[in-house]
N, C-alpha and C positions, 0 to 999 in steps of 0.2 A: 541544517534545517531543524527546526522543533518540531518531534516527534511526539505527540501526544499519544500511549497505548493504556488501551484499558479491557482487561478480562472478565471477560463475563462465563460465570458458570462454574469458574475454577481460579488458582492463585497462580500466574505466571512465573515461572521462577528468571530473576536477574539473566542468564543466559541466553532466554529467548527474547528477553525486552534488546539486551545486545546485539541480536540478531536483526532486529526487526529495523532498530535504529541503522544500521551499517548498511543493509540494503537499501533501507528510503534515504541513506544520505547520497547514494549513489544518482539518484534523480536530477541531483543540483549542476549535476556533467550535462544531463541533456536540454536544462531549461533554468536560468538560474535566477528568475522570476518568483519559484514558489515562496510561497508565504507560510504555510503553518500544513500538517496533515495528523491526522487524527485517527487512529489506528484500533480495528476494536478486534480480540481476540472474542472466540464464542464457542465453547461445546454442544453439540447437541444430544439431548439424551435418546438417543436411536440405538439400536442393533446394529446399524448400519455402520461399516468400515469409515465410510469418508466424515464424519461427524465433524469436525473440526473445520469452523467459518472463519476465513479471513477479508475484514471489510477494511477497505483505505479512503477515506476522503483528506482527498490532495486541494490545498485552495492554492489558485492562481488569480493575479486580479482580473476579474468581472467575472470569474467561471468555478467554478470547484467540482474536481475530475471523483467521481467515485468508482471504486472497482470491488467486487464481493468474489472471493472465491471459494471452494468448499473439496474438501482433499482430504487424505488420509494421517497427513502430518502439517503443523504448523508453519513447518519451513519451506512443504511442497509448495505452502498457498502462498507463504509471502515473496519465491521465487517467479510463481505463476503472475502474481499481481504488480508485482515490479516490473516483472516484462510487459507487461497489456498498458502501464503507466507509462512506460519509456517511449513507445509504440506513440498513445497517447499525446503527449507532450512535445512528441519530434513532430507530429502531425500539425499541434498548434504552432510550434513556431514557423514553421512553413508556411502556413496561413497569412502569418504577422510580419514576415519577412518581404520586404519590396521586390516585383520582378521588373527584370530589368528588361 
């Protein structure tokens, strides 16, 4: 799947664009429909520990699944949002899928 990431506020280094890629490739197991997802890292300038946004728009055709999380580490959120997408996506197919 093409992962499109893009950082705002700061310069992502290679290792986390790796990371980000390898979990969202993981999505294509539970739905293998997806079409493109757009991945946007964000800092925020707070005091506050959890500063770090992780937003994913996932497009599926007629629909595009968005999920934002906001955590203490990049890779907490993109664990967080992988799982709420996975969640997500088993749900659509289930929808889509004929009962018998």
């Amino acid at each position: 799947m093409k992962v499109n990431t893009q950082s705002v506020n700061f310069n992502a280094d290679q290792k986390l664009i790796d990371f980000v890629q390898k979990r969202m490739d993981k999505l294509d197991l539970f739905y293998d429909k997806v079409i493109s997802s757009d991945v946007f890292l964000k800092v925020e300038n707070t005091s506050d520990k959890e500063n770090k946004i992780f937003e994913a728009r996932v497009s599926v055709p007629g629909d595009s699944l968005v999920v934002k999380k906001q955590c203490k580490t990049f890779e907490e959120g993109v664990d967080m949002a992988v799982a709420s997408l996975e969640r997500q996506l088993k749900k659509r197919k289930e929808k889509l899928r004929p009962h018998l």
